[in-house]
N, CA, C and O atoms as a GROMACS GRO file, in nm:
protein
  276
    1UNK      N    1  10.724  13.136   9.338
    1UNK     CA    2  10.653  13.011   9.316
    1UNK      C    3  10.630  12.944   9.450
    1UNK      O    4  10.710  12.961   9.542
    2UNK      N    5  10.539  12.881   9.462
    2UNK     CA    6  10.466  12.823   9.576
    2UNK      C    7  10.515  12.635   9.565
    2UNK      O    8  10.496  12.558   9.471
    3UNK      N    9  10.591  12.605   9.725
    3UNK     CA   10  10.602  12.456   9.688
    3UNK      C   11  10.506  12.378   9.821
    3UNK      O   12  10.554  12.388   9.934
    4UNK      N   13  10.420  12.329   9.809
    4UNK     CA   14  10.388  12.237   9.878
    4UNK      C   15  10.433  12.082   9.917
    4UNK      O   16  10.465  11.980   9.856
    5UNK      N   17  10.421  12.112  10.015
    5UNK     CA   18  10.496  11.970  10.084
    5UNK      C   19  10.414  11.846  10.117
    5UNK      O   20  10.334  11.867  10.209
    6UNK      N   21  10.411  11.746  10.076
    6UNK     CA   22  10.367  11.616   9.999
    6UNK      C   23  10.388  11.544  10.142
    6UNK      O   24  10.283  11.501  10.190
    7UNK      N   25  10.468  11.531  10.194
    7UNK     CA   26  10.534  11.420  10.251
    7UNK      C   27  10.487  11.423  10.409
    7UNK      O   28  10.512  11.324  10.476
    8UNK      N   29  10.438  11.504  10.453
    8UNK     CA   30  10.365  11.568  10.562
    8UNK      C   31  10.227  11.497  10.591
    8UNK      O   32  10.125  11.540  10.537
    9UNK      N   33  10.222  11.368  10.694
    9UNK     CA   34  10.082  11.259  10.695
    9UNK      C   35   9.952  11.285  10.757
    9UNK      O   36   9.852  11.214  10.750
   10UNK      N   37   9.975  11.436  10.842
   10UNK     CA   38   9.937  11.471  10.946
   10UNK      C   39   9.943  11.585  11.068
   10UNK      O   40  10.059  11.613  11.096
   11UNK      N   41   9.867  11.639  11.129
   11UNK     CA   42   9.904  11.724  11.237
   11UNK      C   43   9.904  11.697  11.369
   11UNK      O   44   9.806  11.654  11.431
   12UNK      N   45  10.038  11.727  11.425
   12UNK     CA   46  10.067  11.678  11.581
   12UNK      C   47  10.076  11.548  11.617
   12UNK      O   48  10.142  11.474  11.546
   13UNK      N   49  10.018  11.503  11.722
   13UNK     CA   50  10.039  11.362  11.786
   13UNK      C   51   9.971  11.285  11.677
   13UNK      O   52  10.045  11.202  11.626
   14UNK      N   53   9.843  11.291  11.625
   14UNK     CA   54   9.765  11.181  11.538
   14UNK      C   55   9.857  11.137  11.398
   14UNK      O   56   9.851  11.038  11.326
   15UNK      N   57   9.942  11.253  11.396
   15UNK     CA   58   9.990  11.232  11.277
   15UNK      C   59  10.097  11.130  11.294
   15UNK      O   60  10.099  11.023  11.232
   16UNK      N   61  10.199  11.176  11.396
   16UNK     CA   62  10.268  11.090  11.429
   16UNK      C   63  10.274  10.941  11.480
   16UNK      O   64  10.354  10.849  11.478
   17UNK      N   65  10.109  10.972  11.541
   17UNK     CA   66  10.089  10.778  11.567
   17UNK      C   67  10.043  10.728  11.457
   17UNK      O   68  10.053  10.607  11.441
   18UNK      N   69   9.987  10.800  11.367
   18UNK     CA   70   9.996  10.720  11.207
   18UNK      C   71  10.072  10.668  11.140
   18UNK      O   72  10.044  10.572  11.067
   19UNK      N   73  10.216  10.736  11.157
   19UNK     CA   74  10.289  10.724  11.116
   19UNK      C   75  10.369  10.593  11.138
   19UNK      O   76  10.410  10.509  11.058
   20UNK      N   77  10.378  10.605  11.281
   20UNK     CA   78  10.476  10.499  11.376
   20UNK      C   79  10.391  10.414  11.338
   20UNK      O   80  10.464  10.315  11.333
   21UNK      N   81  10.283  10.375  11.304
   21UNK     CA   82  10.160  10.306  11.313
   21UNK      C   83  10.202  10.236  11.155
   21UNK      O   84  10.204  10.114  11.148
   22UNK      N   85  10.223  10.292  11.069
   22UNK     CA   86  10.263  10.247  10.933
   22UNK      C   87  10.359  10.217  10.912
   22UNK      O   88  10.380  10.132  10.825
   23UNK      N   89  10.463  10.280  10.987
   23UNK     CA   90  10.566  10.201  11.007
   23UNK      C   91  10.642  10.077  11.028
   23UNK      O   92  10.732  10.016  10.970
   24UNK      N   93  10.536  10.057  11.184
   24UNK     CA   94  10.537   9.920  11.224
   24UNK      C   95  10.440   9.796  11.118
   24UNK      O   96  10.479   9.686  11.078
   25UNK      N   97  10.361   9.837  11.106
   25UNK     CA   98  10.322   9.769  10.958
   25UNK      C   99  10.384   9.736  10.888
   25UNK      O  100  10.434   9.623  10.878
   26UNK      N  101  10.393   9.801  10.840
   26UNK     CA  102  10.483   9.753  10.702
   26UNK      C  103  10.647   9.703  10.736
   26UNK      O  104  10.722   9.685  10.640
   27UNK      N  105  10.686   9.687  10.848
   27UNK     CA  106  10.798   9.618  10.936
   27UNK      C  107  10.765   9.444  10.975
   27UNK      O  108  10.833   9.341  10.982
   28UNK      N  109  10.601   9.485  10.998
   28UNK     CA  110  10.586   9.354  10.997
   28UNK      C  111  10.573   9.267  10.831
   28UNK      O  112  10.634   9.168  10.790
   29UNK      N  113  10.467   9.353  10.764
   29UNK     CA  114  10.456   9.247  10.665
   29UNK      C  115  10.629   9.246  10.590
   29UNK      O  116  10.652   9.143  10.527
   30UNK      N  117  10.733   9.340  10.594
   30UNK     CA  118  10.821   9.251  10.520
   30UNK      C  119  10.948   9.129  10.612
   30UNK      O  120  11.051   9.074  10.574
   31UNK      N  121  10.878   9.128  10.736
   31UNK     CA  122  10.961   9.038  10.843
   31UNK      C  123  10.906   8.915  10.755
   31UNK      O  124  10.972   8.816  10.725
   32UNK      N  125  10.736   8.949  10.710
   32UNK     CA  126  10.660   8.799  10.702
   32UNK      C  127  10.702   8.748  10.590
   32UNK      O  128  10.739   8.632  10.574
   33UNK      N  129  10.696   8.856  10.486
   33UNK     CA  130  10.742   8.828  10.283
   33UNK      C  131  10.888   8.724  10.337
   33UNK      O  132  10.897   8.604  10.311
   34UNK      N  133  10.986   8.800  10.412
   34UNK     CA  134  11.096   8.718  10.412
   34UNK      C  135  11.118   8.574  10.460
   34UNK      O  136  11.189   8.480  10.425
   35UNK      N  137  11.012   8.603  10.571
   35UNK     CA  138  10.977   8.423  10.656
   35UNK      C  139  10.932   8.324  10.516
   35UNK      O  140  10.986   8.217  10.486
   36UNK      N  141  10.848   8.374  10.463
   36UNK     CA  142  10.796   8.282  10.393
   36UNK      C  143  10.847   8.275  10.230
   36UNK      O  144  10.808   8.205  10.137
   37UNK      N  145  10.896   8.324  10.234
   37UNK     CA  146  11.035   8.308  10.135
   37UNK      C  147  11.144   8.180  10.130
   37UNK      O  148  11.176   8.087  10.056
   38UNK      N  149  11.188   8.252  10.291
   38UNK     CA  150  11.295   8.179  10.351
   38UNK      C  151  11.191   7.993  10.427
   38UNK      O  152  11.248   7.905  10.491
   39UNK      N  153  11.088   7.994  10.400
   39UNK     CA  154  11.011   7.875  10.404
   39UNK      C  155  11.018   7.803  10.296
   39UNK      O  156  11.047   7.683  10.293
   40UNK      N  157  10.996   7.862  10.219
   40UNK     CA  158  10.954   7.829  10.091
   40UNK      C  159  11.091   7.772  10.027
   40UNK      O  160  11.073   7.660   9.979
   41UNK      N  161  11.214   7.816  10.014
   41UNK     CA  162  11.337   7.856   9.993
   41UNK      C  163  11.391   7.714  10.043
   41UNK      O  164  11.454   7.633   9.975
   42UNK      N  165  11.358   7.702  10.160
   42UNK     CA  166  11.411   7.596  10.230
   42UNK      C  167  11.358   7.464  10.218
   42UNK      O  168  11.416   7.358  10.235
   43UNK      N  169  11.194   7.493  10.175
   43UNK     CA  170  11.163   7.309  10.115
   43UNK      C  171  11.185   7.290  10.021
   43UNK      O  172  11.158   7.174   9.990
   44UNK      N  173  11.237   7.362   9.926
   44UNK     CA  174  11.330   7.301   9.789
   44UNK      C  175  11.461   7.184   9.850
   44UNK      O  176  11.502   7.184   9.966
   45UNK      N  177  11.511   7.089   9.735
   45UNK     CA  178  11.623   7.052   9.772
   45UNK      C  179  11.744   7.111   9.729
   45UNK      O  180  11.754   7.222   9.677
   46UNK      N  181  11.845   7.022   9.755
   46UNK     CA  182  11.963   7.066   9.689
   46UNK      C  183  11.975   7.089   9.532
   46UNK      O  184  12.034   7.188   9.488
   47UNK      N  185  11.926   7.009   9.463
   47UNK     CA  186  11.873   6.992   9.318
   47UNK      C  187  11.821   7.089   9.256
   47UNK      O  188  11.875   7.158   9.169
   48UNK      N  189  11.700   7.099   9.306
   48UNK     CA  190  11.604   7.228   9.260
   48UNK      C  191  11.701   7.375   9.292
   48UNK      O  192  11.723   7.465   9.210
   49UNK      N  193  11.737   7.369   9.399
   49UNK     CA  194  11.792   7.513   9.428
   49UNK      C  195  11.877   7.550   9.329
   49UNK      O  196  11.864   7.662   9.279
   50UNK      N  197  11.991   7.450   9.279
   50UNK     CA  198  12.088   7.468   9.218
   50UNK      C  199  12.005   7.462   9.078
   50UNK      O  200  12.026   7.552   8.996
   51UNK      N  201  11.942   7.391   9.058
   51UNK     CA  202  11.857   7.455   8.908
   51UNK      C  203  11.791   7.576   8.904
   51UNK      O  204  11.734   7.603   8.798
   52UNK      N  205  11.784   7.671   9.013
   52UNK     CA  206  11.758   7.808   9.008
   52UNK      C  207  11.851   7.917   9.033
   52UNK      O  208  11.844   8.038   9.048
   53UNK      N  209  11.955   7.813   9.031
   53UNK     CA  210  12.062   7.919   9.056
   53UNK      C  211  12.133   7.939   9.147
   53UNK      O  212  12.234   8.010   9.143
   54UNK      N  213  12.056   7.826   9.328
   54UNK     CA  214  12.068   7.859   9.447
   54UNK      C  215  12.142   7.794   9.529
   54UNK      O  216  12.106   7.677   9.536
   55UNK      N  217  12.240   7.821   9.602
   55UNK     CA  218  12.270   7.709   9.732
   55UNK      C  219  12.194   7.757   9.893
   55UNK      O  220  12.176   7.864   9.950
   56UNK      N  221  12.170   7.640   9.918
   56UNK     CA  222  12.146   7.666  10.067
   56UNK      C  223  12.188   7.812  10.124
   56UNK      O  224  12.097   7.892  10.148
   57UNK      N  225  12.331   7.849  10.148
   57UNK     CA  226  12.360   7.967  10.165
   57UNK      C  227  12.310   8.074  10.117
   57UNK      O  228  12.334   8.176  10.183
   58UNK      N  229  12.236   8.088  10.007
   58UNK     CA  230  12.158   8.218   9.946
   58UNK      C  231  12.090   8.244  10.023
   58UNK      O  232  12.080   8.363  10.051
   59UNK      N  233  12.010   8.146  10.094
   59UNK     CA  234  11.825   8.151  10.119
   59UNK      C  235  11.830   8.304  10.191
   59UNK      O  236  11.796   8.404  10.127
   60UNK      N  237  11.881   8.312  10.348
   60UNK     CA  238  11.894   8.355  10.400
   60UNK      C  239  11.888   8.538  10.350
   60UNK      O  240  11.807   8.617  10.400
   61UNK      N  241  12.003   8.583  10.232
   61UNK     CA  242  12.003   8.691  10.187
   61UNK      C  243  11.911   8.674  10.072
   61UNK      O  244  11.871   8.788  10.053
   62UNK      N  245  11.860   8.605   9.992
   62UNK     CA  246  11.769   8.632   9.912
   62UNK      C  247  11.614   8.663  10.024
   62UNK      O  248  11.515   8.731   9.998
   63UNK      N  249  11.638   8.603  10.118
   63UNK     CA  250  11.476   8.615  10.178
   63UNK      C  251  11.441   8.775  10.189
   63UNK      O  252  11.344   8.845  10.158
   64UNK      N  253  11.627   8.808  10.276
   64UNK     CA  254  11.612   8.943  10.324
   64UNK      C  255  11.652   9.046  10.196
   64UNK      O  256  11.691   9.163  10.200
   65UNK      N  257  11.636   8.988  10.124
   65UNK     CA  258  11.689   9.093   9.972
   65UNK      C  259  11.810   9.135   9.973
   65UNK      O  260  11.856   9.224   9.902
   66UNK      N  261  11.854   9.085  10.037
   66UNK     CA  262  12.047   9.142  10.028
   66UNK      C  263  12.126   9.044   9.922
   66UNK      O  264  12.248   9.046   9.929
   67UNK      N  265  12.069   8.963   9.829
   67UNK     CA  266  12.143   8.908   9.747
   67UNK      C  267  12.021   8.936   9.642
   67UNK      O  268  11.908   8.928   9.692
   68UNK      N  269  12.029   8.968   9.496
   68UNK     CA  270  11.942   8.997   9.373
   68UNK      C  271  12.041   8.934   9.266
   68UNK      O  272  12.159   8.955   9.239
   69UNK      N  273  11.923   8.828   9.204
   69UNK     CA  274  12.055   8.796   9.054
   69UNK      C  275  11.950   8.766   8.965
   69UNK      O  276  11.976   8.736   8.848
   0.00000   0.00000   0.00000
């Protein structure tokens, strides 16, 4: 049986600066998802947060996804 390989973006250098290239992309947009999270996160008050469940201390790991509830 014959398996072809999927995961392969490219040949040689082009492939690889595609790659690094998508990489860094998508490094940036989830630096940004978390900024503006952690914006967003932070003009709530104390009130609101805690009616979602949140303290101040969450923001930080919910922005970066290291806290899920």
């Amino acid at each position: 049986m014959a398996a072809i390989e999927t995961t392969h973006t490219g040949h040689g250098l082009v492939g690889r600066i595609g790659s690094v290239f998508a990489s860094v992309v998508g490094s940036v947009a989830a630096w940004n998802d978390a900024r503006k999270t952690r914006k967003a996160l932070s003009a709530l008050t104390d009130r609101e947060l805690d009616d979602i469940g949140l303290s101040r201390g969450d923001i930080d790991a919910i922005a970066t996804g290291r806290l899920t509830r």
